[in-house]
MARPA-847640 format. One record per residue (C-alpha): x, y, z. Coordinates in steps of 0.02 Angstrom, whole numbers, plus 50000, padded with zeros to 5 digits. Each point is the difference from the previous one (the first is absolute). Layout:
% MARPA-847640
XYZ
...
//
This chain:
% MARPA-847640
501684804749940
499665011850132
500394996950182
498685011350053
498214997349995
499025011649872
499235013350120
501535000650097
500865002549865
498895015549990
499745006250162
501905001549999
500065010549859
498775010950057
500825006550133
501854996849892
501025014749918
500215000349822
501734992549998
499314984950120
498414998249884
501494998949833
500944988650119
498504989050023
499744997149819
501654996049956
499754985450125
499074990349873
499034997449853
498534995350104
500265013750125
500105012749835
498314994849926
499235002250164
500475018450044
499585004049832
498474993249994
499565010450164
501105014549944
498585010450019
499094998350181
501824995350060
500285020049945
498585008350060
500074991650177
501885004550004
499765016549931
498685004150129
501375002550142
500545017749879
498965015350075
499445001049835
499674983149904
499935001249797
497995003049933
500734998649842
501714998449887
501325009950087
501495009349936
501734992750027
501455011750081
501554992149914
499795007349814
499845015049919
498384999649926
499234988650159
499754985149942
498184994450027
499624984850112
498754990449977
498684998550160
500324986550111
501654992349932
501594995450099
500685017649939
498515010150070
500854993250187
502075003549932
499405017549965
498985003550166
501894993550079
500725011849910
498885014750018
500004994750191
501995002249983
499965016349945
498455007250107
501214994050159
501585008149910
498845017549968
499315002150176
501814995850076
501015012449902
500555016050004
498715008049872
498334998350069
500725007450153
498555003950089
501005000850168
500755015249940
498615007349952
498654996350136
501335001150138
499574987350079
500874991550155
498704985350058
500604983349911
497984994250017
499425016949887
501454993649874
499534982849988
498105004649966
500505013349850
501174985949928
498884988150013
498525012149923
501505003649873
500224982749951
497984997649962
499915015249900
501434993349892
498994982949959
498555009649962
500755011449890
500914984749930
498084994149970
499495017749924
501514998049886
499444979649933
498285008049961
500885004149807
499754982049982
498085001450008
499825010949858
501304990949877
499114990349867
500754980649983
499874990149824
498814984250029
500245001650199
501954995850010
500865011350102
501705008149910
501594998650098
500555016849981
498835017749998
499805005449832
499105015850085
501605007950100
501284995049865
499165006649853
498935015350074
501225008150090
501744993049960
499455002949801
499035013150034
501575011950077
501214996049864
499035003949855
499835017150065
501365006349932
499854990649825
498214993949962
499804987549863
499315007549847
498414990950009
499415005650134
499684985050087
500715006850166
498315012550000
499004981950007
501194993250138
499925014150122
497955000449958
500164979550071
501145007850153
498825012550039
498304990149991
501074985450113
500555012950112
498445006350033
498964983250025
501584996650128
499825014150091
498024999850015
500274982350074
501415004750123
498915014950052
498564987950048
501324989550108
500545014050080
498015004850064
499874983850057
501374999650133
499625004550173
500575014250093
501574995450081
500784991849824
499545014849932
501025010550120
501444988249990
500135002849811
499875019050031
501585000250120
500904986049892
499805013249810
500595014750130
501644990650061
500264995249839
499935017749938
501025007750164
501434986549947
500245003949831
499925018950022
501264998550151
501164991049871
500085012349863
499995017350133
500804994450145
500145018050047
498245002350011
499765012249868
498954990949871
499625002549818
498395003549936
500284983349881
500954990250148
498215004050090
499094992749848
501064985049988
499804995550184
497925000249940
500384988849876
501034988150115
498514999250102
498704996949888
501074986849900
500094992150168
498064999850025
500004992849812
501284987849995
500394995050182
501914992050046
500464995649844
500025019349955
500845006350170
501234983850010
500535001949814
500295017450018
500964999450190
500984984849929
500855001649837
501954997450047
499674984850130
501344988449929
500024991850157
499744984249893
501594999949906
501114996150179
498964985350033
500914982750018
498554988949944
500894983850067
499695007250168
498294997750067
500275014250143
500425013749877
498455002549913
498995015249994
498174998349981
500035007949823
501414985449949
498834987050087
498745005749887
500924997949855
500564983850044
498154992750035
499475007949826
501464989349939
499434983850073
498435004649945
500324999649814
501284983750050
498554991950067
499095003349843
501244989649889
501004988650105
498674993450126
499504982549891
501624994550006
500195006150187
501645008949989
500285015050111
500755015349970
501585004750078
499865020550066
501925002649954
499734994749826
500315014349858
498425002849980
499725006550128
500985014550005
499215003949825
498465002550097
500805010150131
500905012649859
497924999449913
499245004250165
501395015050014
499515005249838
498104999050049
500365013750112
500665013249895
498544996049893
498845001550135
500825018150038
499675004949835
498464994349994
499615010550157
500885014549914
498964997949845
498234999450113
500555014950095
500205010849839
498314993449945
499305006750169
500655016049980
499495003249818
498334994750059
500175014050163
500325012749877
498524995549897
498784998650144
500935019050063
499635005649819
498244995450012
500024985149891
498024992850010
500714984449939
501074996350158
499314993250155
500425004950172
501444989650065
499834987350161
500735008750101
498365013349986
498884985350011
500854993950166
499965015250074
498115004649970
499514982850031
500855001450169
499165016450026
498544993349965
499974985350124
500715008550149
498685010450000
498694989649959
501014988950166
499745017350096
498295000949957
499354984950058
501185000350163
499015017650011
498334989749986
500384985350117
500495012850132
498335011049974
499124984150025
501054992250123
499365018450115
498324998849924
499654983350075
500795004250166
499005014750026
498434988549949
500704987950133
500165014050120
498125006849958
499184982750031
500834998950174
499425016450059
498054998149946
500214981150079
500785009050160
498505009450002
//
């Protein structure tokens, strides 16, 4: 029996984390039925505090091969916490130091490019969850991991080297290549939709993110021909894939998990806190009907704390693995492959082009007729003078 009344219930969990939503079902089997009965508009009101809210399946940040998640589910709103996480832990480190290089000393400048930053990041997270539009479900059931990024590009670069006799790798990269495409046509079309300002917040995020990898591997100065390349790449995987790219690549040896003395509510870092809630999630799941709750000290736990730490590393190689695509594909495009499209970071830039000066333009216009109609203004008062 629930203690709250049904649209309370609700309203609670539409403003409630994901951990507070899991807590609430737990509560009771009547509780349970009710949030996941309304699992859907509970979401998308809930997900519509993001900058960006989900317009369709989104990709998750904790696996490999991005797990997809389905639209409007309790883990569309754990994955916008934990893309929110890592936006806030990008645009407060070291990397995207755009201090450094914009000099700046007024705190007000800072906290505008930060916040600009931070946008850019959730719409390049969006540009990156567009894959999901062009993957092709069995009878309308979502699949709970990508078949797309595990098999056409993790597949794809270790046959290589020894190609089945076959040949069926020749059909597989044909399926990568026709995806790819139909992904990138989509993204493009995103991209010309955004206004002006987004688009020049997405510019400066893909250079920072260039600038910081280049200033890791030539600290000197004196860059490489292929360190210059790579820092391309850096940017336009950014553009493609958002903070899961740039927070999987900045963050492969945080084991700042392993320290962590679960039975101690103050030392918890938001990434354990997020294993933990995923935890009571799938507790909720099985123990709810007979309304037993899960201890957070219990073993396991920490088997979901040494997963998560393994999720990283994953997620690093994953990055690694998209990075190498991106260059083979740079090469191609430098070659004059007609097959390759222009990357994003192209199609932001023209677009931006594009719209400033259409912006100057019609400022251009308003002004000519802004002194047009005061000179009209002026006219009339000298013949009525007369």
């Amino acid at each position: 029996m629930s203690l709250l009344p049904e649209h309370l219930l609700l309203l609670v969990a539409e403003h409630a984390g994901f951990a507070e939503i899991q807590a609430l079902r737990a509560t009771s089997k009547t509780n349970r039925k009710i949030l996941d009965d309304y699992e859907h508009s509970v979401t998308k009101v809930n997900a519509a505090r993001y900058p960006c809210p989900a317009c369709n399946h989104i990709l998750a940040s904790d696996t490999r091969e991005r797990e997809v998640l389905p639209k409007d589910t309790f883990d569309v709103i754990r994955e916008f916490e934990i893309r929110q996480h890592n936006i806030e832990e990008l645009v407060h480190g070291a990397y995207l130091a755009f201090w450094e290089e914009y000099d700046l000393q007024n705190a007000s400048k800072a906290a505008t490019i930060r916040s600009n930053l931070e946008l850019a990041l959730w719409q390049c997270s969006a540009i990156g969850d567009l894959e999901t539009h062009s993957m092709r479900y069995r009878d309308g059931v979502v699949p709970r991991r990508d078949p797309c990024v595990k098999s056409l590009i993790h597949q794809d670069i270790i046959l290589r080297d020894a190609p089945p006799p076959d040949g069926w790798h020749l059909a597989l990269q044909e399926v990568h290549e026709t995806h790819r495409r139909d992904v990138r046509l989509r993204q493009i079309a995103y991209i010309r939709r955004l206004p002006a300002q987004e688009l020049a917040g997405i510019v400066v995020l893909a250079h920072l993110a260039s600038q910081g990898y280049m200033r890791q591997r030539s600290p000197s100065g004196n860059m490489r021909p292929e360190v210059i390349e790579m820092g391309v790449c850096m940017a336009e995987n950014t553009i493609r894939h958002g903070a899961f790219f740039l927070h999987a690549k900045l963050n492969r040896n945080r084991n700042d998990y392993d320290e962590v003395d679960v039975g101690n509510p103050t030392d918890r870092s938001i990434g354990h806190q997020h294993i933990e809630d995923q935890y009571h999630h799938d507790a909720a799941g099985r123990d709810s009907e007979f309304g037993q709750r899960y201890d957070s000290s219990r073993p396991q736990l920490l088997n979901h704390i040494e997963m998560f730490s393994r999720h990283c590393e994953d997620a690093y190689h994953h990055a690694n693995l998209l990075l190498d695509d991106t260059y083979e594909e740079l090469q191609r495009y430098e070659a004059g492959d007609s097959q390759v499209l222009p990357g994003l970071m192209m199609t932001v830039a023209s677009t931006l082009c594009d719209k400033s000066d259409k912006d100057k333009a019609k400022s251009a216009r308003n002004q000519g007729t802004q002194a047009v109609t005061e000179d009209l203004i002026g006219d009339a008062a000298v013949v009525e003078a007369n």
